[in-house]
Backbone as JSON, one array per atom type, in Angstrom:
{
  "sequence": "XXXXXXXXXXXXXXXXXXXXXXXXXXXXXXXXXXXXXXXXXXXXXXXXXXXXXXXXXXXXXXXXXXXXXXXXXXXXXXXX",
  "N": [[0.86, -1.16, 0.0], [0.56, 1.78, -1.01], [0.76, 5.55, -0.37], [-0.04, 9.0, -0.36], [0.2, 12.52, 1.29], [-1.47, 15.81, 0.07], [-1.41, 18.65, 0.06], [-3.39, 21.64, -1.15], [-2.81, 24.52, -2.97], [-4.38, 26.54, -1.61], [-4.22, 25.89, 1.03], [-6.88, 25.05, 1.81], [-8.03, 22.7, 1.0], [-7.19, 19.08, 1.58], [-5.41, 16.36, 0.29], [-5.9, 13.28, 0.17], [-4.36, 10.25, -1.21], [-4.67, 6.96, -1.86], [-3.17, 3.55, -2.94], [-3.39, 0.19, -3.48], [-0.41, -1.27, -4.63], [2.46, -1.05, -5.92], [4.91, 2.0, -6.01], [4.27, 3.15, -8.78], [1.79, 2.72, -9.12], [0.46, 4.32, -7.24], [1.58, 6.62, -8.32], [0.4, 7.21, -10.59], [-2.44, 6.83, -10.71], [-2.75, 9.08, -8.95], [-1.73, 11.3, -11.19], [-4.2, 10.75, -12.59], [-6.25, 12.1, -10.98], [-8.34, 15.04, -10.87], [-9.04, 16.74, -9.6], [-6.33, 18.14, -8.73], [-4.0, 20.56, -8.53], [-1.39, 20.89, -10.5], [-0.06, 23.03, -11.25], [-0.04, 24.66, -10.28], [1.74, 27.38, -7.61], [3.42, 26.37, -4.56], [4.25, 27.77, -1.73], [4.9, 27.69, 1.36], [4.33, 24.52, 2.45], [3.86, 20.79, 3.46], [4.14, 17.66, 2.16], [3.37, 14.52, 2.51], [4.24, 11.09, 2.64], [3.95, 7.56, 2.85], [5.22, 4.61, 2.05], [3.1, 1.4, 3.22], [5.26, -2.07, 4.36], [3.54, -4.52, 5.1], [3.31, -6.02, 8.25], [1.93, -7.93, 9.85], [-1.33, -9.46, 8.94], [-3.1, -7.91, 6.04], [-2.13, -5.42, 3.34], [-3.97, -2.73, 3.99], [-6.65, 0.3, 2.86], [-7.77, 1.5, 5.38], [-5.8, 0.62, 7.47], [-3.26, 1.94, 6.44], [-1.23, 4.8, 6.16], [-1.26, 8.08, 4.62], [-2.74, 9.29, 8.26], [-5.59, 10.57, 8.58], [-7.1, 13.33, 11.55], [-9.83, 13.72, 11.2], [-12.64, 14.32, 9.51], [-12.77, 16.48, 7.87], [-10.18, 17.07, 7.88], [-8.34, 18.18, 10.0], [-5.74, 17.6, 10.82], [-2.91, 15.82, 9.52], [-1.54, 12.64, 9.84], [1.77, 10.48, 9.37], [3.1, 7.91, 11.0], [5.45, 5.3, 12.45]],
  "CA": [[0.0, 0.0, 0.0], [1.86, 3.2, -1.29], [-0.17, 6.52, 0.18], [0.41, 10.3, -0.06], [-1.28, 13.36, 1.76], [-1.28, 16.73, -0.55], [-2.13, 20.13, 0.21], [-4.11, 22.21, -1.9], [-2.42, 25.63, -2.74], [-4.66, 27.68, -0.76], [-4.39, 25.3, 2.65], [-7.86, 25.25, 2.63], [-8.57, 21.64, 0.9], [-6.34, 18.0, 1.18], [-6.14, 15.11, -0.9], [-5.34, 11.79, 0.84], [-4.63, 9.45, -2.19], [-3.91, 5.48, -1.44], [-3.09, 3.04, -3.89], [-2.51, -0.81, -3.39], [0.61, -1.84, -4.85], [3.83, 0.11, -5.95], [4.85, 3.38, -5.65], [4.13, 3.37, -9.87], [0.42, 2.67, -9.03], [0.0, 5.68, -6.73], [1.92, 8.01, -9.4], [-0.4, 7.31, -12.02], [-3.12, 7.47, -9.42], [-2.55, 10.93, -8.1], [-1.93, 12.18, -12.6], [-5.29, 10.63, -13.1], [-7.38, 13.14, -10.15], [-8.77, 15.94, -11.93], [-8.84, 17.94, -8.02], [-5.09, 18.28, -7.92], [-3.66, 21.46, -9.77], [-0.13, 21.12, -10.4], [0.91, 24.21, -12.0], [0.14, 25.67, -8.54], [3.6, 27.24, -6.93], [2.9, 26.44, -3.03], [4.93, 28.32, -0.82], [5.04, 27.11, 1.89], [3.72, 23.6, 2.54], [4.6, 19.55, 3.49], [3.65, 16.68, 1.36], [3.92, 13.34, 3.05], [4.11, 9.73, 2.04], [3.88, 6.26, 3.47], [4.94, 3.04, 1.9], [3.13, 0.15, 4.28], [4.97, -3.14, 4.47], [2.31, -5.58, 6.21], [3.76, -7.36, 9.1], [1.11, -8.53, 10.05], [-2.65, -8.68, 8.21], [-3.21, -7.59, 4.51], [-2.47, -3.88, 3.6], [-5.57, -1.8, 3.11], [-7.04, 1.72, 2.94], [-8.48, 1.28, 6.26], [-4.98, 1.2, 8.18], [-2.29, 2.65, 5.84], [-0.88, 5.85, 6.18], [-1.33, 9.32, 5.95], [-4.05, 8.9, 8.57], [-6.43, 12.16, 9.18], [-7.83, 13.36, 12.42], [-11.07, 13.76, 10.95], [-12.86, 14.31, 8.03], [-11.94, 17.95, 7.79], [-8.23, 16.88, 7.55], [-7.24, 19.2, 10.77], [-4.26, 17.47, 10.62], [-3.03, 14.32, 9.02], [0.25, 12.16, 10.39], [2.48, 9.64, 9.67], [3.92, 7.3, 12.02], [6.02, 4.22, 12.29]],
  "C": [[0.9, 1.23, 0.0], [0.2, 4.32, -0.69], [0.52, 8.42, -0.06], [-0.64, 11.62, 0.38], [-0.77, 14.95, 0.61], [-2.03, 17.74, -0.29], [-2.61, 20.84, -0.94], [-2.78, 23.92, -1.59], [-2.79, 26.58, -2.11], [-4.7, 26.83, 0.43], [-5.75, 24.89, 2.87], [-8.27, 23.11, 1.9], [-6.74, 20.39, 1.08], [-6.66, 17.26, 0.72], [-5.37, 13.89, -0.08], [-5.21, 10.83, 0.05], [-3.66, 7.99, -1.73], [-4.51, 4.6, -2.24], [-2.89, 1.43, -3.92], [-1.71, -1.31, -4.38], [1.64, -0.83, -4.82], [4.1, 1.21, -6.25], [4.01, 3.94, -7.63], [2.37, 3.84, -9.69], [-0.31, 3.97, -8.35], [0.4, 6.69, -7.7], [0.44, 8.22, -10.57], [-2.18, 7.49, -11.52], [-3.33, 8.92, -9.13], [-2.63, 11.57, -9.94], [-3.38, 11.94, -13.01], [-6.51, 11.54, -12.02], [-7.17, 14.43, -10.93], [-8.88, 17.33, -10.81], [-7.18, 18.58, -8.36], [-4.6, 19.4, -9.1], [-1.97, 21.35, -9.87], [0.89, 22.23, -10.93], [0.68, 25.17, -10.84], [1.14, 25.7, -8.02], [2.92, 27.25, -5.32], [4.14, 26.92, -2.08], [5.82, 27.79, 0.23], [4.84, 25.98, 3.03], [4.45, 22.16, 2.79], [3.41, 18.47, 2.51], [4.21, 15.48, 2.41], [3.28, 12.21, 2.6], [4.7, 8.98, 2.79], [3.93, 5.07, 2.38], [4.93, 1.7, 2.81], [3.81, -1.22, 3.49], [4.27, -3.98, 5.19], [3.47, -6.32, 7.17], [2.7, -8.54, 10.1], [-0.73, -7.98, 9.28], [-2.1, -8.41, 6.87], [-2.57, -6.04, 4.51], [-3.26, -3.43, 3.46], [-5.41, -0.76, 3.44], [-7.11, 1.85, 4.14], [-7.15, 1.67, 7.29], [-3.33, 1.56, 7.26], [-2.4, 4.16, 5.87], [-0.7, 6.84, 5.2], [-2.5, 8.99, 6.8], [-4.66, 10.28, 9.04], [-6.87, 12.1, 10.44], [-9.04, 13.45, 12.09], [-11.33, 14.12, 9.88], [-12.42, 15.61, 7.34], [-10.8, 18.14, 7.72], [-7.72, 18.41, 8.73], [-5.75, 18.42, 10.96], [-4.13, 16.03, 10.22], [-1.32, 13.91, 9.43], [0.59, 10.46, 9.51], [3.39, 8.92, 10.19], [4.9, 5.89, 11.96], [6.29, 3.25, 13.86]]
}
């Protein structure tokens, strides 16, 4: 499970995009959302990404990382 969290250029929206398999699958993933503007210059902002290996259990959406505090994305983490 590859994952990445992305800020929106004005702060005000995020995009949480998670992909199962390899990091290829999330790239092409994330070029195919029609939300995400990339000719936006963002200032100053973090992008973060998670590739889960399972050590135990399957990987899924459900517990792979970034994970949000709530639906409103006040803040989203990744941990290890």
């Amino acid at each position: 499970m590859t994952c990445v969290a992305l800020d929106s250029a004005d702060g005000k929206d995020m995009s949480i995009i998670k992909k199962q398999g390899k990091v290829k699958a999330l790239e092409e993933e994330i070029f195919c959302r029609t939300n995400l503007d990339f000719e936006s210059e963002i200032q100053c902002h973090v992008g973060i990404a998670h590739t889960r290996w399972a050590t135990h259990g399957v990987p899924s959406e459900v517990n792979a990382h970034p994970q949000r505090s709530d639906y409103e994305h006040a803040f989203v983490v990744v941990h290890n």
